[in-house]
C-alpha positions as CSV (number, residue, x, y, z in Angstrom):
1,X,47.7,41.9,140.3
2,X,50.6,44.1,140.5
3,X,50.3,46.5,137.2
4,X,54.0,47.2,135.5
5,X,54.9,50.5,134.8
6,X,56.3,51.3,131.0
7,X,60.0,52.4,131.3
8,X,60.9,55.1,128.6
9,X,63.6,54.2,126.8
10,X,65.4,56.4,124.6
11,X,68.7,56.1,122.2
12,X,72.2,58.1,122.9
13,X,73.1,60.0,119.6
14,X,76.8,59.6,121.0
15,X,77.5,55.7,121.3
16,X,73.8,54.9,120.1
17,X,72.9,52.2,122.9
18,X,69.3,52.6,124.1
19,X,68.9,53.1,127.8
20,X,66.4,54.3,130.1
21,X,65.0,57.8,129.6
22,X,66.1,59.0,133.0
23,X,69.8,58.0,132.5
24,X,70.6,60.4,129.8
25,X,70.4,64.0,129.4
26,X,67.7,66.0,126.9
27,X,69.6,68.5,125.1
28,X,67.0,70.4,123.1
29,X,66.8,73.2,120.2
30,X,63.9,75.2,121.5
31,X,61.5,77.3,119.0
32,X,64.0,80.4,119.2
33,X,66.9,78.4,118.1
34,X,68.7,78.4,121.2
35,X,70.3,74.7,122.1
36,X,70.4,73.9,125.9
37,X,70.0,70.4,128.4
38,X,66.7,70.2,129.8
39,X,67.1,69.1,133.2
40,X,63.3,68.8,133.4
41,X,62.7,66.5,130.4
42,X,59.4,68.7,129.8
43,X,61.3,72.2,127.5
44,X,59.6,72.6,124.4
45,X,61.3,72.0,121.2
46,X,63.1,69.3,119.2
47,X,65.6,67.3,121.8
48,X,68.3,64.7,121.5
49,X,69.2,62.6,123.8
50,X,72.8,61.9,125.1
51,X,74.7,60.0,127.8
52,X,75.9,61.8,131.2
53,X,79.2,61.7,129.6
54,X,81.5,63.6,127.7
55,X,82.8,61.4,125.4
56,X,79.7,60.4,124.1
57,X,78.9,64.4,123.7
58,X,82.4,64.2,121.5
59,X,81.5,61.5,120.0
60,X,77.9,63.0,118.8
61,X,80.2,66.1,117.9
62,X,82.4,64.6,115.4
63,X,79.8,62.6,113.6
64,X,77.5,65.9,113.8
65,X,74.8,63.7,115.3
66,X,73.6,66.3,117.7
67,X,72.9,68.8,114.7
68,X,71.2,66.4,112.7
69,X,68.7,65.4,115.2
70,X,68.3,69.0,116.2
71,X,68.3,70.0,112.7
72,X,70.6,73.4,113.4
73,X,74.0,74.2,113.3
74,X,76.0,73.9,116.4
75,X,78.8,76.4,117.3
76,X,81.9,75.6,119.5
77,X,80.8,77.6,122.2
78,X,77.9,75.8,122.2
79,X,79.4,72.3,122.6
80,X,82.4,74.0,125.2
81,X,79.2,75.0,126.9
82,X,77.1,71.7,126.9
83,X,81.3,69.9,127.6
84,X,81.4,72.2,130.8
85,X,77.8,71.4,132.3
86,X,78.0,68.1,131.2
87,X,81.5,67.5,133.0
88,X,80.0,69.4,135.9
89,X,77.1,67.2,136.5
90,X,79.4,64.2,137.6
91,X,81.1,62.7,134.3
């Protein structure tokens, strides 16, 4: 008997459609405050999750869904920051 593995799944705070763990990107607040993606999935701290896209990283920046799940303020260099490696990684 062939056992099935669980998939993760896990909700973009951009558009809000639930999708497999390892199709979005973890962006997390770790314990010093600092925001960053976690390539690795494994950083410690509070993350959000987000499509590999940059409109839904607009989209989570105009509703200020990125800072309420993180529960800190974001600045613009910040998001220009997460925009740029987020663009970078393929759109």
């Amino acid at each position: 008997m062939e056992v099935k593995k669980k998939i993760p799944m896990r909700r973009c705070v951009g558009c809000g459609e639930t999708r497999e763990k390892r199709q979005l990107l973890r962006i997390v607040r770790s314990p010093d405050g600092e925001v960053n993606i976690d390539l690795t999935g494994k950083k410690s701290g509070r993350g959000a999750y987000i499509c590999k896209n940059v409109s839904c990283l607009r989209k989570a920046r105009k509703n200020k869904r990125l800072e309420q799940n993180l529960e800190t303020s974001i600045s613009d260099d910040v998001y220009s920051r997460l925009e740029s490696q987020i663009g970078a990684d393929g759109n």
